[in-house]
C-alpha positions as CSV (number, residue, x, y, z in Angstrom):
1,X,21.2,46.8,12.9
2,X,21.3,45.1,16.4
3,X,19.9,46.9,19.7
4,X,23.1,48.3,20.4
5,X,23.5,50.1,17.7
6,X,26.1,48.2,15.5
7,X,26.2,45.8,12.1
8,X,26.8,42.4,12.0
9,X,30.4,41.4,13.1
10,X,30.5,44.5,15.2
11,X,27.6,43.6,17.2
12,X,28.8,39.6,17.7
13,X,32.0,40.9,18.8
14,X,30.9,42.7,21.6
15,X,28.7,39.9,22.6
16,X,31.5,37.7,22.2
17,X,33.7,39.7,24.4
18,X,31.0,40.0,27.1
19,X,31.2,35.9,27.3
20,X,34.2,35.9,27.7
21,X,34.4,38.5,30.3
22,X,31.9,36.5,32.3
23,X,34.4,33.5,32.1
24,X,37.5,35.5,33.1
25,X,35.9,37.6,35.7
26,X,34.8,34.2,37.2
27,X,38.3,33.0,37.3
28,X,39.9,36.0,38.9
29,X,37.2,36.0,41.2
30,X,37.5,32.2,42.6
31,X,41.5,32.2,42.0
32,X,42.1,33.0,45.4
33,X,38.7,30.9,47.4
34,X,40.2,28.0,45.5
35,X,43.5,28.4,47.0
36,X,42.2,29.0,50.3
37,X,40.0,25.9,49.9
38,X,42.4,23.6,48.1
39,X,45.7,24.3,49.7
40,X,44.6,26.0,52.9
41,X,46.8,29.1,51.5
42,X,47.5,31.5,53.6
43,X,48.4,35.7,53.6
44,X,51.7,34.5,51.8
45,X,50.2,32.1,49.1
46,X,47.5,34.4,49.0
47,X,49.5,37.3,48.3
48,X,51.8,35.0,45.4
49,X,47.8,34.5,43.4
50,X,47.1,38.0,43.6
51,X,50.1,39.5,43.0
52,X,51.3,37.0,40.2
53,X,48.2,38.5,38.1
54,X,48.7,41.7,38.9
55,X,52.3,42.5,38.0
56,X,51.6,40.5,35.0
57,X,49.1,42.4,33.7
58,X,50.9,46.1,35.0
59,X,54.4,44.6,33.5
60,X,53.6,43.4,29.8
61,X,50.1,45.1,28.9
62,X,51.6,48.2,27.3
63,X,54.7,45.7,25.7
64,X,52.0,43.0,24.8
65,X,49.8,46.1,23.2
66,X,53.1,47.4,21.1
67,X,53.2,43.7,19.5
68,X,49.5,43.1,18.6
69,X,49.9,46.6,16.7
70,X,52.6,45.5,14.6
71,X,50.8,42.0,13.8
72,X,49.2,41.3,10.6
73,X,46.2,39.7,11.9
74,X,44.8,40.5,15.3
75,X,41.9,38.2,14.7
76,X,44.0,35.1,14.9
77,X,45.6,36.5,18.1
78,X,42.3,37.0,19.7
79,X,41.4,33.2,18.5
80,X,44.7,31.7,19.6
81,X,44.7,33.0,22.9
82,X,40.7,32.6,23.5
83,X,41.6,29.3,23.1
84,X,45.1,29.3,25.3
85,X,42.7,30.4,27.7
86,X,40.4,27.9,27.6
87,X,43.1,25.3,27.9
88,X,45.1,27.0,31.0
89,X,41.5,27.4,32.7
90,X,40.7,23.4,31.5
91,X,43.9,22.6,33.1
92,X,43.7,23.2,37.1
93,X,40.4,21.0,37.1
94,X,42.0,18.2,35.4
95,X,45.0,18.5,37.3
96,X,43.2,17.9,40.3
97,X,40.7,15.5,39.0
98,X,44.6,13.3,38.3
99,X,45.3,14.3,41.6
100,X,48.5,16.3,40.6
101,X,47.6,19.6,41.7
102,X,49.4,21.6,43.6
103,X,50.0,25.1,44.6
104,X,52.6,25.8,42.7
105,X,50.9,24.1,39.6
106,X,48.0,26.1,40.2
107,X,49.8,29.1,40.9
108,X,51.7,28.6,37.3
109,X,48.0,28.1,35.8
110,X,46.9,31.3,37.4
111,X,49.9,33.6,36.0
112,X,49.4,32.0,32.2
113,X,45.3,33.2,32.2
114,X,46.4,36.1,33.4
115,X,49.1,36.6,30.3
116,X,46.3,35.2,28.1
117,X,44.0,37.9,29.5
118,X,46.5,40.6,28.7
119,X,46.9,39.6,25.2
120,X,43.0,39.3,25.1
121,X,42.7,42.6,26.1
122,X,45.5,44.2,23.9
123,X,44.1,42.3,20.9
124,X,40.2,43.4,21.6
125,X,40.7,47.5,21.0
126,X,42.6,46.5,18.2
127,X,39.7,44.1,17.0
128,X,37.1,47.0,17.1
129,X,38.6,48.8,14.0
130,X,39.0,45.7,12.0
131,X,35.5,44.9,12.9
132,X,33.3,48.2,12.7
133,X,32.7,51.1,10.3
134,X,34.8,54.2,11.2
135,X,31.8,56.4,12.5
136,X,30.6,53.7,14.5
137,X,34.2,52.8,16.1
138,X,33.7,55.3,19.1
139,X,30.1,54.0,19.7
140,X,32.1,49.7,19.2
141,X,34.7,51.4,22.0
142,X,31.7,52.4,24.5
143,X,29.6,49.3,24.4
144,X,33.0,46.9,24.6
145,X,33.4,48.8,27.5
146,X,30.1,48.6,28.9
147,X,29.7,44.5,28.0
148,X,32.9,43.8,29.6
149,X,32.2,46.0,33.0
150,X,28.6,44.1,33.1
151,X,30.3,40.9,32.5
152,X,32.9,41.2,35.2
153,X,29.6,42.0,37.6
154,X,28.4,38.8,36.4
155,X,31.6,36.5,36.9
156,X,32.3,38.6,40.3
157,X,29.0,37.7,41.4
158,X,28.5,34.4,40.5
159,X,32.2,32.7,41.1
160,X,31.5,32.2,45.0
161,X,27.8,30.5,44.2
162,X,29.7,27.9,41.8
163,X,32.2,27.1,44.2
164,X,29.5,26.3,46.3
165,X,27.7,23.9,44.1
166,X,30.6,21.8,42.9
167,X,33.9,21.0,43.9
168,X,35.5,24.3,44.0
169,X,38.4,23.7,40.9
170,X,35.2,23.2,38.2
171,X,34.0,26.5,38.6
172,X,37.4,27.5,36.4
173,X,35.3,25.3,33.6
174,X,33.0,28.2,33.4
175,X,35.8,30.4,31.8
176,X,36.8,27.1,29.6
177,X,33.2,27.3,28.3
178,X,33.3,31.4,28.1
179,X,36.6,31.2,26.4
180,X,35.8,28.7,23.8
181,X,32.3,30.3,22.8
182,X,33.7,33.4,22.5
C-alpha cells in the first residue's frame, strides 16, 4: 500500500492525474498572458480565450460524461485524449516557432484543450472504479480530488514564472510534457 492509502494502479492513477493537472492548470493559466503578449489582445480577444473554454466546458461536460459511460473502455479514452492534449498544447509553440500563428489559430488551439480537458475529466471519475477496489473507491474519489486541486495550485502558480523565463508560447510545452507522462 502507497501513503495515500491505495494499491497499485489506484495509487499511479492519482499521481498520474495530478501531472496532468499541473500541465493543464498551467495552460489555462498562461492562455490569456500569451494572448496579451503575443497578439496584444485586448478586452474582446480576451473575453473570446476565456469564454471559448468556458462554454465549452459548461456546454458538453454533462453530454461528454453521458458518452464515456456508455463506452466500453474508458482507459483508452483517457489515453487518446492525454495524448490529443499533448498534441493541441505541442501545436501553438510550433506554430509560432513556423511563424504561422495567429490569434485565431491560437484561439482554435485554446477551445480543443479545453474539449480534451472535458473528456479528461469525464473519463477520470469513470477511471476510479475500473482502477480501485470498491471500499476504497470513496477514499480514490477524495485524493483525485485533492491531487488535482494541489495541482491546479501548482500550474496557477507557476505559469506566469515560465512565461518569464522563455518565450512565452513554450510554457504550453509544460502541459505537452504533463500530458504525455500522465
Amino acid at each position: 500500500m502507497s501513503p495515500l492509502g491505495l494499491h497499485g494502479s489506484a495509487s499511479r492513477y492519482v499521481g498520474s492525474r495530478f501531472v496532468t493537472a499541473i500541465g493543464g492548470s498551467v495552460a489555462a493559466a498562461v492562455g490569456p498572458l500569451l494572448a496579451a503578449l503575443m497578439f496584444a489582445a485586448g478586452p474582446t480577444q480576451m473575453a473570446l480565450i476565456t469564454g471559448t473554454s468556458m462554454i465549452i466546458s459548461i456546454m458538453l461536460r454533462v453530454p461528454v460524461a453521458g458518452v464515456i459511460d456508455r463506452a466500453p473502455d474508458e482507459r483508452r479514452i483517457m489515453v487518446l485524449f492525454g495524448l490529443a492534449s499533448a498534441v493541441v498544447s505541442a501545436a501553438v509553440p510550433l506554430l509560432w516557432l513556423a511563424d504561422v500563428l495567429t490569434f485565431w489559430r491560437f484561439l482554435a488551439c485554446m477551445g480543443l484543450s479545453a474539449l480534451c480537458t472535458v473528456v479528461l475529466s469525464a473519463a477520470g471519475y469513470r477511471m476510479v472504479n475500473a482502477v480501485t477496489e470498491p471500499g476504497q473507491r470513496t477514499r480514490a474519489l477524495g485524493l483525485l480530488h485533492s491531487s488535482q486541486s494541489a495541482g491546479d495550485v501548482i500550474g496557477q502558480s507557476t505559469g506566469g514564472v515560465l512565461v518569464g523565463l522563455a518565450a512565452p508560447p513554450l510554457a504550453l510545452l509544460v502541459d505537452t510534457l504533463a500530458s504525455v507522462a500522465g
